[in-house]
N, C-alpha and C positions, 0 to 999 in steps of 0.2 A: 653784960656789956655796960660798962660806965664810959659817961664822958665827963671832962674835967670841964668845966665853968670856962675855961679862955677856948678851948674849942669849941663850944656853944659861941661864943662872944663873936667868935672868927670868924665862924660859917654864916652866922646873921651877916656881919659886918661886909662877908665876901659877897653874900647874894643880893644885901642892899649897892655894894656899889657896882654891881652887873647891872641891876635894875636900873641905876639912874645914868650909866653910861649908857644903858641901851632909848633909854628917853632921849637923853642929848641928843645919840645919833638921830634919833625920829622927826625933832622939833628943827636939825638943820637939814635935813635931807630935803622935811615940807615947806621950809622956810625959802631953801637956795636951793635945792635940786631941782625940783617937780619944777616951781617955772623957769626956769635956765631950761629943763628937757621942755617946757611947752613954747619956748619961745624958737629951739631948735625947731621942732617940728610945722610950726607957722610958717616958719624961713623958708625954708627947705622944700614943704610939703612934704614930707615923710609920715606913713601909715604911723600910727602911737605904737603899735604894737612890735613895729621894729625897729623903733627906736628905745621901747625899752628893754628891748632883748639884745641889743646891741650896747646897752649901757649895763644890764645885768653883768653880758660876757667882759664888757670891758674891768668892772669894776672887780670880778673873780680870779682875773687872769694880771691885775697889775702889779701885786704883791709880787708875780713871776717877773714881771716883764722890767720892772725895779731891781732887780735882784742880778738880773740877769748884765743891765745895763752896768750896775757898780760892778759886777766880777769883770767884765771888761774892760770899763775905765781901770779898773786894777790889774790887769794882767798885761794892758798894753803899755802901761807904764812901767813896770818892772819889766818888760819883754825891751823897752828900747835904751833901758839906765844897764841895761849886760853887755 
């Protein structure tokens, strides 16, 4: 099994910029996440532990919940232009 030099070059190229995207996400999450969620919790007085089980589920399930919002903003428009 050979590999050619630019698939070498790609695979580094693709794992370093997983690596540094995955940094980014880390340094804003600790930056603007964590105290935005500790200033919730002060407010509120809510237990830490569900509030971040409630930020986990929020943030698993938004990719859905977006997704879900544009097929409707697009169906109800094409549903009222017939």
């Amino acid at each position: 099994m050979s590999f050619r030099f630019e698939d070498v070059i790609l695979l580094f190229g693709s794992i370093l910029a997983l690596v540094v995207v995955f940094l980014c996400i880390c340094v804003v999450c600790d930056r603007h996440l964590v105290p935005a969620v500790e200033i919730i919790i002060e407010e509120f007085d809510v237990p830490e532990e569900i509030a971040a089980v409630t930020l986990i589920a929020f943030g698993s399930s938004s990719p859905e919940i977006m997704l879900n919002t544009v097929r409707y903003e697009y169906s109800s428009r094409n549903t009222l232009s017939h």
